[in-house]
mmCIF file of the N, C-alpha and C atoms, coordinates in Angstrom:
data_MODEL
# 
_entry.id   MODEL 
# 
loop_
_atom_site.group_PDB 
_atom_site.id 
_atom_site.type_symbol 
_atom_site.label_atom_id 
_atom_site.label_alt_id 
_atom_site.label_comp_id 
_atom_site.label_asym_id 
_atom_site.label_entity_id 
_atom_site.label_seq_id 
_atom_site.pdbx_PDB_ins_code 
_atom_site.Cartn_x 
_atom_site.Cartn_y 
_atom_site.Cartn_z 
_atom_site.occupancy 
_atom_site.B_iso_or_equiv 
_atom_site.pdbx_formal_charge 
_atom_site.auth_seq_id 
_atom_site.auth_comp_id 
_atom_site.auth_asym_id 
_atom_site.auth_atom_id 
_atom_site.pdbx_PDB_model_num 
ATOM 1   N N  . UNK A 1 1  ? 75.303  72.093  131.787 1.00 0.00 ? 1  UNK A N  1 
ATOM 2   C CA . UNK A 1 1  ? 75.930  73.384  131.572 1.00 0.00 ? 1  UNK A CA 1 
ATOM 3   C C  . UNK A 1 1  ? 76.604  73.382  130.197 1.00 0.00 ? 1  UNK A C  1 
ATOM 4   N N  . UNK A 1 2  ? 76.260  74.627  129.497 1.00 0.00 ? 2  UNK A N  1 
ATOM 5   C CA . UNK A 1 2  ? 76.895  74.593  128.175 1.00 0.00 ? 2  UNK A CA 1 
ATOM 6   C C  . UNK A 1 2  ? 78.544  74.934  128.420 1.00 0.00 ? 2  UNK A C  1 
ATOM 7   N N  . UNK A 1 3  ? 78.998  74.404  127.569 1.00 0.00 ? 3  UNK A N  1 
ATOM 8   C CA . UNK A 1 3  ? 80.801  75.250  127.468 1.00 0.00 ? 3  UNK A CA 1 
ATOM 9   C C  . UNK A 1 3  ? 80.264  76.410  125.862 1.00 0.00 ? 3  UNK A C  1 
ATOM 10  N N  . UNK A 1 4  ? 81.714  77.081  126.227 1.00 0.00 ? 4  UNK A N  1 
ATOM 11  C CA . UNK A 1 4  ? 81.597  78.081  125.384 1.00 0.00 ? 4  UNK A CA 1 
ATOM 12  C C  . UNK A 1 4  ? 81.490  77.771  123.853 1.00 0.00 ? 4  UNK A C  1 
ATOM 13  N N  . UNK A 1 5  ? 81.916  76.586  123.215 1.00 0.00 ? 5  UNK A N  1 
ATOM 14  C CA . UNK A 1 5  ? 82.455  76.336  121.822 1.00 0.00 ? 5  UNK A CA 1 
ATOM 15  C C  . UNK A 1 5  ? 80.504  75.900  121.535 1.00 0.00 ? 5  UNK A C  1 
ATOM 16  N N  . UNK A 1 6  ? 80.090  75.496  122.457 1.00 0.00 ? 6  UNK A N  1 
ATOM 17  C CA . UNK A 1 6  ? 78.449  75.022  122.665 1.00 0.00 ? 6  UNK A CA 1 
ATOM 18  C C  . UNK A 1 6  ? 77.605  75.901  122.453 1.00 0.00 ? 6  UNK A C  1 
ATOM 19  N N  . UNK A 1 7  ? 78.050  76.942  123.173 1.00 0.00 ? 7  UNK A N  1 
ATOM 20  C CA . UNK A 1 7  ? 77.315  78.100  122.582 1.00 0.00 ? 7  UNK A CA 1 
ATOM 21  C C  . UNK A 1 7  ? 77.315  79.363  121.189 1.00 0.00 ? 7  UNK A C  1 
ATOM 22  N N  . UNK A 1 8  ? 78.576  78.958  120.899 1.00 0.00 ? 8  UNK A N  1 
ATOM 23  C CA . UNK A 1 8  ? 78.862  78.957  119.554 1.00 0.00 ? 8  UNK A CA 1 
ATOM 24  C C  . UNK A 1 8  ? 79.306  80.688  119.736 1.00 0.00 ? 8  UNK A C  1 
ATOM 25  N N  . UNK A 1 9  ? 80.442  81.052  121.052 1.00 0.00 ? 9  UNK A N  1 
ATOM 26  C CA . UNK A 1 9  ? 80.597  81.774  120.962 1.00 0.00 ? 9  UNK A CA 1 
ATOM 27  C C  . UNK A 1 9  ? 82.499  81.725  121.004 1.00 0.00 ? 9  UNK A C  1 
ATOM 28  N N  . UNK A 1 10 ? 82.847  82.338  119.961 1.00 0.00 ? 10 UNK A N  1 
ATOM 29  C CA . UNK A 1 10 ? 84.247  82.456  119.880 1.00 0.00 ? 10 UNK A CA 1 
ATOM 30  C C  . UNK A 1 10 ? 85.479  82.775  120.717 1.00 0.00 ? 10 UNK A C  1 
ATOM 31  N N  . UNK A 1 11 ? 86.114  81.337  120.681 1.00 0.00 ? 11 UNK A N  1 
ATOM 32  C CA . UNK A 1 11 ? 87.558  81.822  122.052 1.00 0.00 ? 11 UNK A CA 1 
ATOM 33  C C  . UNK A 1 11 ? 88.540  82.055  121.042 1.00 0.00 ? 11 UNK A C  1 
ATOM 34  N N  . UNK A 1 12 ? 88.801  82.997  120.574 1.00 0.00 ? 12 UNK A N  1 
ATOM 35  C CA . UNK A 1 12 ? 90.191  83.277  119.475 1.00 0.00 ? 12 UNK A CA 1 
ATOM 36  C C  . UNK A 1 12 ? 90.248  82.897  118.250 1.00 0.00 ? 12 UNK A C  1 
ATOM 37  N N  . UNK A 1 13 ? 89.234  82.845  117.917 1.00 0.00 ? 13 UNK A N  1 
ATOM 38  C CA . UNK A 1 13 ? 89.223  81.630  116.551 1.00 0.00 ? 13 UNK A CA 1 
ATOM 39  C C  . UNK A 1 13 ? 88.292  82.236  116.062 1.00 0.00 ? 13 UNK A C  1 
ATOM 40  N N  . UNK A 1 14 ? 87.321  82.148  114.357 1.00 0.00 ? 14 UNK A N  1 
ATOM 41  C CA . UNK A 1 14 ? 86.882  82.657  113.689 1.00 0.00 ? 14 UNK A CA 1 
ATOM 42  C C  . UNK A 1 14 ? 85.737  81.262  113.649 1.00 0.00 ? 14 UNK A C  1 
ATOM 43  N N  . UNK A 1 15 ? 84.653  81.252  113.468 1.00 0.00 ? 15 UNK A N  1 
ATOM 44  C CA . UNK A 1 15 ? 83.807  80.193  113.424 1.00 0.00 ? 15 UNK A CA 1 
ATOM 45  C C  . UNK A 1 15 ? 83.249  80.126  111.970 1.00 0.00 ? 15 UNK A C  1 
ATOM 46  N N  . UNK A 1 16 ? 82.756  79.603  111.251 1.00 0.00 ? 16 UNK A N  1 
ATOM 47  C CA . UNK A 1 16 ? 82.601  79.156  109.710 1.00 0.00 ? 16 UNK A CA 1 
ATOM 48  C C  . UNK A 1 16 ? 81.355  80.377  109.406 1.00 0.00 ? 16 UNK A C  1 
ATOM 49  N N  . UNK A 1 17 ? 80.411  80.619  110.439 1.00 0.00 ? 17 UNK A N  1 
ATOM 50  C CA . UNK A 1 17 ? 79.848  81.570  110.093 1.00 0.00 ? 17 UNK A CA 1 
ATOM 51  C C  . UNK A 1 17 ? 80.203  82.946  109.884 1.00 0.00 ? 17 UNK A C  1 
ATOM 52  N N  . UNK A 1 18 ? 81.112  82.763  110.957 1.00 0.00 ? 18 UNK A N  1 
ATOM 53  C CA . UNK A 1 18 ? 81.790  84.742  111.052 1.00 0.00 ? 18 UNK A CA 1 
ATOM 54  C C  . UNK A 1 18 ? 82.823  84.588  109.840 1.00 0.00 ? 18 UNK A C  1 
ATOM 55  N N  . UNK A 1 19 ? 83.424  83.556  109.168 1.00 0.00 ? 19 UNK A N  1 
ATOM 56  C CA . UNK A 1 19 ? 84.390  83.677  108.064 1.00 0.00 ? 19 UNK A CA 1 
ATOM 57  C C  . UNK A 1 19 ? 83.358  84.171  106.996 1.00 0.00 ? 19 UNK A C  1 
ATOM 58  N N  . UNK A 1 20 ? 81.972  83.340  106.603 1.00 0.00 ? 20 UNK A N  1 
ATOM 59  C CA . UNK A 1 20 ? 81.213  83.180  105.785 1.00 0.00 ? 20 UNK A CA 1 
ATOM 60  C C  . UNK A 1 20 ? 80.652  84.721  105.921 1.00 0.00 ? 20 UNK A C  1 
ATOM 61  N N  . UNK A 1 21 ? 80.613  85.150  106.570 1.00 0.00 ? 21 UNK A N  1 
ATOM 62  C CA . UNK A 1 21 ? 79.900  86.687  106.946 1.00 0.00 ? 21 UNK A CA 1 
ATOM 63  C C  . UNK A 1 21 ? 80.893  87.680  106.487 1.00 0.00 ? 21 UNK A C  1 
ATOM 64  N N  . UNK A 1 22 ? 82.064  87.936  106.433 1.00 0.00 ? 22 UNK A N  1 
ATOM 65  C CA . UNK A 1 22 ? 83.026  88.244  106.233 1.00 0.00 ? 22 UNK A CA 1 
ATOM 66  C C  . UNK A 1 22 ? 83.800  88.196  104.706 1.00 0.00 ? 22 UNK A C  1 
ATOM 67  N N  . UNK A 1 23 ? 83.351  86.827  104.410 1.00 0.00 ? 23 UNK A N  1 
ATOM 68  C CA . UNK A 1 23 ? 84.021  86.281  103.128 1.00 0.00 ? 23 UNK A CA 1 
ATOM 69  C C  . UNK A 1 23 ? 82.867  87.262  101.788 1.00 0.00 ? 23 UNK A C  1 
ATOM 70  N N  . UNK A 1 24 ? 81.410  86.940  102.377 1.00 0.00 ? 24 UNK A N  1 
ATOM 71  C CA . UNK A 1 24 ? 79.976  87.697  101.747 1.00 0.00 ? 24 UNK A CA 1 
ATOM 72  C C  . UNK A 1 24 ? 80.789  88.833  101.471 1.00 0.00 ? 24 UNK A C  1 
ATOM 73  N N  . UNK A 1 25 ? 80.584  89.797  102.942 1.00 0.00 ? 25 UNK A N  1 
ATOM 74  C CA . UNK A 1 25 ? 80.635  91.521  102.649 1.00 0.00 ? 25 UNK A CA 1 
ATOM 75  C C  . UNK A 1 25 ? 82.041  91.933  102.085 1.00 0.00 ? 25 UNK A C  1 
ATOM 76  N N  . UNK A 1 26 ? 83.244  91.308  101.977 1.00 0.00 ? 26 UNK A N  1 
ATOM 77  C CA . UNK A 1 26 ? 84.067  91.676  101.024 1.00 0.00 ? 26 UNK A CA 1 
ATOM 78  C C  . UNK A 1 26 ? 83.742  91.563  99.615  1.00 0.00 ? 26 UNK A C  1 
ATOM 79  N N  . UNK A 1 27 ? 83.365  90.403  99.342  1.00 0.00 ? 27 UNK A N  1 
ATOM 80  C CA . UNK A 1 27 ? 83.067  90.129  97.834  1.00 0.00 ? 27 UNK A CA 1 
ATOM 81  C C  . UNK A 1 27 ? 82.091  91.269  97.391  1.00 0.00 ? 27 UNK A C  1 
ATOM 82  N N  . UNK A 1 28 ? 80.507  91.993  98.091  1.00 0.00 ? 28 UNK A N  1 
ATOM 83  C CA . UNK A 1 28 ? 80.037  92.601  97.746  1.00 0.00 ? 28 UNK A CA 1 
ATOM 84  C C  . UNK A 1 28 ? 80.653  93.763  97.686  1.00 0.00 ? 28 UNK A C  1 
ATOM 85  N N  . UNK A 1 29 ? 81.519  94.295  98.504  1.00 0.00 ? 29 UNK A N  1 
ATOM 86  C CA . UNK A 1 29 ? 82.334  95.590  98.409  1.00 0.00 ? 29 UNK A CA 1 
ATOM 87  C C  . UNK A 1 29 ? 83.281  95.074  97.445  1.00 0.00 ? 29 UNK A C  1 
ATOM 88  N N  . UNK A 1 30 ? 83.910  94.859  96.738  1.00 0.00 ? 30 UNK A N  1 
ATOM 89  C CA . UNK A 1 30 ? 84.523  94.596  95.840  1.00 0.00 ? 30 UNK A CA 1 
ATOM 90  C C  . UNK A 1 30 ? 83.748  94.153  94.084  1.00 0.00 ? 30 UNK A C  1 
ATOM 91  N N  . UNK A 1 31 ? 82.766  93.784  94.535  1.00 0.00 ? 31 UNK A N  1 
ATOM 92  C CA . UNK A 1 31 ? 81.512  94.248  93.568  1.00 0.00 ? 31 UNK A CA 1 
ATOM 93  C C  . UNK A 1 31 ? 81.107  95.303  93.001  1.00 0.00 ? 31 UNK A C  1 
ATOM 94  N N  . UNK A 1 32 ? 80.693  96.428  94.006  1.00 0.00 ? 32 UNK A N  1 
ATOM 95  C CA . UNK A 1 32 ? 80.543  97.495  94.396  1.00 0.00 ? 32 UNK A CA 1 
ATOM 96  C C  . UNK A 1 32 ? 81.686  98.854  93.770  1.00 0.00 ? 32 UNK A C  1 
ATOM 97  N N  . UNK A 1 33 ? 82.728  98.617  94.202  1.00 0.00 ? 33 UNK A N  1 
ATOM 98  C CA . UNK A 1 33 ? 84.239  98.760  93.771  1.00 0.00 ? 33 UNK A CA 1 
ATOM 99  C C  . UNK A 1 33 ? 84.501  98.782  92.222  1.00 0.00 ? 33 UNK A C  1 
ATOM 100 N N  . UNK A 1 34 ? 84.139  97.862  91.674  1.00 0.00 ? 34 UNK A N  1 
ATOM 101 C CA . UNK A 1 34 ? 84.255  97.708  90.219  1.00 0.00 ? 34 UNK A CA 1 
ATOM 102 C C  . UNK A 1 34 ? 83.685  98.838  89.329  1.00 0.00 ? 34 UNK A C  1 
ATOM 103 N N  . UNK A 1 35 ? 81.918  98.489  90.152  1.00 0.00 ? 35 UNK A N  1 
ATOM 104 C CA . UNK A 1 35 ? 80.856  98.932  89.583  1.00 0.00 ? 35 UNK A CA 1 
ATOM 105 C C  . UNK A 1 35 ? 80.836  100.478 89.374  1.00 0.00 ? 35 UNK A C  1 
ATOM 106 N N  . UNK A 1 36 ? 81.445  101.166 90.278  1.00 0.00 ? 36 UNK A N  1 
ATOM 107 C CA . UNK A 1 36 ? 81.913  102.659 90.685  1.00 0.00 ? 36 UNK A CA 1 
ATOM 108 C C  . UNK A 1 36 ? 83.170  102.765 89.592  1.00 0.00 ? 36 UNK A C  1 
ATOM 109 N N  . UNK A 1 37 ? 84.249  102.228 89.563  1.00 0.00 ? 37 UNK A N  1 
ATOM 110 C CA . UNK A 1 37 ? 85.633  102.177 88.485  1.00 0.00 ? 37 UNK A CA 1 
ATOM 111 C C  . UNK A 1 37 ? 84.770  102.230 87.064  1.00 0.00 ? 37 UNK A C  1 
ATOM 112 N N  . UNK A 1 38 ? 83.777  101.126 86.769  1.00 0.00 ? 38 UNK A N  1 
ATOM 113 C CA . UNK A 1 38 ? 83.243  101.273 85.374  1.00 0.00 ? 38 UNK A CA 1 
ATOM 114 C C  . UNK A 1 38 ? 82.918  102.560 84.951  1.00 0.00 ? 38 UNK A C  1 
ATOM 115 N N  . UNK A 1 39 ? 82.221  103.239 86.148  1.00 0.00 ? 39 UNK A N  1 
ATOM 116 C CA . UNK A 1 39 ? 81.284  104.540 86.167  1.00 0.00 ? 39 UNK A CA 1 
ATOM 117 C C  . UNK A 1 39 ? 81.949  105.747 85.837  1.00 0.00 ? 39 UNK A C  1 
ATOM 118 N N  . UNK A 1 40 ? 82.868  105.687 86.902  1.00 0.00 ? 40 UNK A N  1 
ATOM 119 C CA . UNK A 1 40 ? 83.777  106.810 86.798  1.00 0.00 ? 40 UNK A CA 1 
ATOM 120 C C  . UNK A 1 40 ? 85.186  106.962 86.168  1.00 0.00 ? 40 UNK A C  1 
ATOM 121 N N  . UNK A 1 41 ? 85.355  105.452 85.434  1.00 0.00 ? 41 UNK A N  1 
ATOM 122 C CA . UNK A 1 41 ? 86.835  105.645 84.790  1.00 0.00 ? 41 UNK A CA 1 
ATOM 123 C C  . UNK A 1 41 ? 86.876  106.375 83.461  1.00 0.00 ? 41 UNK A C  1 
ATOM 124 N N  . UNK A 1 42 ? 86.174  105.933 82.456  1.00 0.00 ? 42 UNK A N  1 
ATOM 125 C CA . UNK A 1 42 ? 85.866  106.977 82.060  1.00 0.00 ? 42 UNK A CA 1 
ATOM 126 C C  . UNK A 1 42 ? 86.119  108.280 81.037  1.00 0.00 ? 42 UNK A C  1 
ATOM 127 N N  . UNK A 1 43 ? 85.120  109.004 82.579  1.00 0.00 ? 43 UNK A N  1 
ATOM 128 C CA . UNK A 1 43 ? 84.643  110.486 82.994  1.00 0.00 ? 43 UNK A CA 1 
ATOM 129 C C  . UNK A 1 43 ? 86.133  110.813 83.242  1.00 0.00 ? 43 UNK A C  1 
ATOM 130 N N  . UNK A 1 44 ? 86.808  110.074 84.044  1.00 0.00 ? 44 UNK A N  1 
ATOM 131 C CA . UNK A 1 44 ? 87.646  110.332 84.478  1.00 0.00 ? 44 UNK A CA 1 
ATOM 132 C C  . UNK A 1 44 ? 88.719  110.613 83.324  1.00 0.00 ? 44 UNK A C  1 
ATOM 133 N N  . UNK A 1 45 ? 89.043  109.836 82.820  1.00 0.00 ? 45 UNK A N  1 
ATOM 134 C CA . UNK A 1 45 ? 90.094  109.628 81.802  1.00 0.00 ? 45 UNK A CA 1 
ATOM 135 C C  . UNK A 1 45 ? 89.687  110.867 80.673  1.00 0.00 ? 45 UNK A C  1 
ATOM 136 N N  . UNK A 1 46 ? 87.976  111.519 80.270  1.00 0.00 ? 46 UNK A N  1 
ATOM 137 C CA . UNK A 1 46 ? 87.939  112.439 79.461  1.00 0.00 ? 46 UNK A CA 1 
ATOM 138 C C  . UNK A 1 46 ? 88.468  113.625 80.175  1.00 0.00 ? 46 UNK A C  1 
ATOM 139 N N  . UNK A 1 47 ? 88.309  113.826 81.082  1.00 0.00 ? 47 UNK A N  1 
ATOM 140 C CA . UNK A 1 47 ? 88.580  115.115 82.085  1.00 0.00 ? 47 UNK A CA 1 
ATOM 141 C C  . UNK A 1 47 ? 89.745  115.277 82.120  1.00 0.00 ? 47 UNK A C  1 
ATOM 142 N N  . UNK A 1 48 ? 90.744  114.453 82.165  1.00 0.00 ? 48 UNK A N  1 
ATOM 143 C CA . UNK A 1 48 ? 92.472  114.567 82.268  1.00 0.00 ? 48 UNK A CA 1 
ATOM 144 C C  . UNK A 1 48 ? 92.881  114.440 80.658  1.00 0.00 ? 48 UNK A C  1 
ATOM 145 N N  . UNK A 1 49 ? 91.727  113.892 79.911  1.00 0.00 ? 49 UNK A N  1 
ATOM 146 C CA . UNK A 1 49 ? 92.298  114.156 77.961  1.00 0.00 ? 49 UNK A CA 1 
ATOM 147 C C  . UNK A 1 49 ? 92.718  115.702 78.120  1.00 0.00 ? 49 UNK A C  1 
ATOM 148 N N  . UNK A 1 50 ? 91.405  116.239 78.368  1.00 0.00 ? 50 UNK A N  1 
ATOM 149 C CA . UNK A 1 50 ? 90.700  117.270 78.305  1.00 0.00 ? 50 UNK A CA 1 
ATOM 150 C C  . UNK A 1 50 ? 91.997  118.855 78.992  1.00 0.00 ? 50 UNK A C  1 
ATOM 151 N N  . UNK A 1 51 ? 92.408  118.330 79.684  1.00 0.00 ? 51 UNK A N  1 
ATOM 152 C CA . UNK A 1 51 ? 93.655  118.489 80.816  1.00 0.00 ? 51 UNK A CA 1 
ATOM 153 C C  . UNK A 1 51 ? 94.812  118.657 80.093  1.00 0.00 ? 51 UNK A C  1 
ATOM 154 N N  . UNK A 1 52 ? 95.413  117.499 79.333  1.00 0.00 ? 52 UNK A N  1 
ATOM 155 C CA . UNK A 1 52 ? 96.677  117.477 79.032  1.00 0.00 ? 52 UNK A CA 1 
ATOM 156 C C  . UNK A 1 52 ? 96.434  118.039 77.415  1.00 0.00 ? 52 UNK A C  1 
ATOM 157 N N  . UNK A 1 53 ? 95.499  117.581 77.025  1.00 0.00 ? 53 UNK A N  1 
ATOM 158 C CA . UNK A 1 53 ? 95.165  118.659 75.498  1.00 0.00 ? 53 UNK A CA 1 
ATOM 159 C C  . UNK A 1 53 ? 95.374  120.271 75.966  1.00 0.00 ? 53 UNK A C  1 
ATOM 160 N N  . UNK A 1 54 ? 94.708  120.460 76.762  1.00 0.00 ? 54 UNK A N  1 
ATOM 161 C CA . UNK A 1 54 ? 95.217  122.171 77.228  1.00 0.00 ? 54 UNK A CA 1 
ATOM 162 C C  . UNK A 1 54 ? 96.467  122.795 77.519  1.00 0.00 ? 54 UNK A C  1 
ATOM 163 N N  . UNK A 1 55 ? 97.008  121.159 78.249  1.00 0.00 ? 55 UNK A N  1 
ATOM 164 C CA . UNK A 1 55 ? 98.407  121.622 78.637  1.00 0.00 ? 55 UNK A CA 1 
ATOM 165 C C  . UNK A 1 55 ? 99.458  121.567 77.340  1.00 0.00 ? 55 UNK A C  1 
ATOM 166 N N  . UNK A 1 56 ? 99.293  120.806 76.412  1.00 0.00 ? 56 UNK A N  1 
ATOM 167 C CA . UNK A 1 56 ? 99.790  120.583 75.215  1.00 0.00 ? 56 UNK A CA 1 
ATOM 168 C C  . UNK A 1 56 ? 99.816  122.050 74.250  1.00 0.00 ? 56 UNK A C  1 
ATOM 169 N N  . UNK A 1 57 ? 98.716  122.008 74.090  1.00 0.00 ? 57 UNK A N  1 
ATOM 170 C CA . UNK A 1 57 ? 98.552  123.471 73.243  1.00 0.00 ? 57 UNK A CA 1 
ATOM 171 C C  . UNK A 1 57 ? 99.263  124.422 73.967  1.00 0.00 ? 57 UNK A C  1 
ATOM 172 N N  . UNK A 1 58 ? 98.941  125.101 75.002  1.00 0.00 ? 58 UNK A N  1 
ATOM 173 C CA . UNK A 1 58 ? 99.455  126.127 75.766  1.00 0.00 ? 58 UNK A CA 1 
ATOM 174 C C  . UNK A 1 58 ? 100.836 126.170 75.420  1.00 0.00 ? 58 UNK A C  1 
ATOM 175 N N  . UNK A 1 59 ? 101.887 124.974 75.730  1.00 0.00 ? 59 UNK A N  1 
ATOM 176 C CA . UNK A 1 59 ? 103.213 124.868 75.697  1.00 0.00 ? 59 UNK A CA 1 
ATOM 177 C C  . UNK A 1 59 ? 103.409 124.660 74.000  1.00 0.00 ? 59 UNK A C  1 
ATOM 178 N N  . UNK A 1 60 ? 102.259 123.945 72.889  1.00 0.00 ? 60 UNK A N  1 
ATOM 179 C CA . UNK A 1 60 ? 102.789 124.994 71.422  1.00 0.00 ? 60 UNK A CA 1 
ATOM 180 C C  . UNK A 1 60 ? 102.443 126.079 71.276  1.00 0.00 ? 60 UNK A C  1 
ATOM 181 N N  . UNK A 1 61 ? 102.204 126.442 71.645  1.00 0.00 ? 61 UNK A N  1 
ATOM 182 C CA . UNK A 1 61 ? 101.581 127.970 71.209  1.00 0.00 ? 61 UNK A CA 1 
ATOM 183 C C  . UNK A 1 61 ? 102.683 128.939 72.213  1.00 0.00 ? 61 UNK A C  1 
ATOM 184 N N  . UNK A 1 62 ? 103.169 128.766 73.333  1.00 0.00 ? 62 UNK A N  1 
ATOM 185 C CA . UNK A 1 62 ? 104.268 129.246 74.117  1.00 0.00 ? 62 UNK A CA 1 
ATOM 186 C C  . UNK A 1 62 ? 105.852 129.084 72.622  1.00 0.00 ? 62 UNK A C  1 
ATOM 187 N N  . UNK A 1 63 ? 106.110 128.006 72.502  1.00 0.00 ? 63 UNK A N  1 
ATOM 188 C CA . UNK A 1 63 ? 106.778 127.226 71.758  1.00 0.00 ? 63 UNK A CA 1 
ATOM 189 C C  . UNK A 1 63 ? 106.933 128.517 70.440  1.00 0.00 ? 63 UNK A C  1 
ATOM 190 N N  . UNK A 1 64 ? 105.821 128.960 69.894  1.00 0.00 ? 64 UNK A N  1 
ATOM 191 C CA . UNK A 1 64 ? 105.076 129.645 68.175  1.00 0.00 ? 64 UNK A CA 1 
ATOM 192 C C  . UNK A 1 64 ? 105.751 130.804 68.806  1.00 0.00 ? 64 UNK A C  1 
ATOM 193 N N  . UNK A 1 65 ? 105.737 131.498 69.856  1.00 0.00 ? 65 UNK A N  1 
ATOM 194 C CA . UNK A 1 65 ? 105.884 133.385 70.632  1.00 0.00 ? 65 UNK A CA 1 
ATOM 195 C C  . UNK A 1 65 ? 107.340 133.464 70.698  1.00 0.00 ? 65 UNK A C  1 
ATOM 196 N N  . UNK A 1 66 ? 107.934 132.271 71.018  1.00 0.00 ? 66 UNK A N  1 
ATOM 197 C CA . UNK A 1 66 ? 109.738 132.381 71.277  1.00 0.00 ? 66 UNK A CA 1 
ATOM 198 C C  . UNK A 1 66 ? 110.172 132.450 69.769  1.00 0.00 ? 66 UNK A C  1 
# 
């Protein structure tokens, strides 16, 4: 008769494979993660230039009327 640790099924504890399985799909999501930040930082950062240049002018040109 097998015991449970024999069958390589987990009593409370994490087994080297389920860490290793675990340890994988974070690293790739965090891969992943980066790869998206490269993409969109950016786009991002022209869009809010783009933003506070508007908001800038508006408030000189408010600034020029008083």
């Amino acid at each position: 008769m097998h015991t449970l640790a024999e069958a390589g099924v987990a009593t409370g504890m994490m087994t080297e494979a389920m860490k290793n399985a675990v340890t994988t799909a974070l690293n790739g999501v965090s891969v992943d993660v980066f790869e998206i930040i490269t993409v969109a930082l950016p786009i991002g950062l022209g869009i809010a230039g783009v933003f506070i240049a508007i908001r800038l002018g508006v408030n000189f040109f408010r600034s020029l009327a008083n």
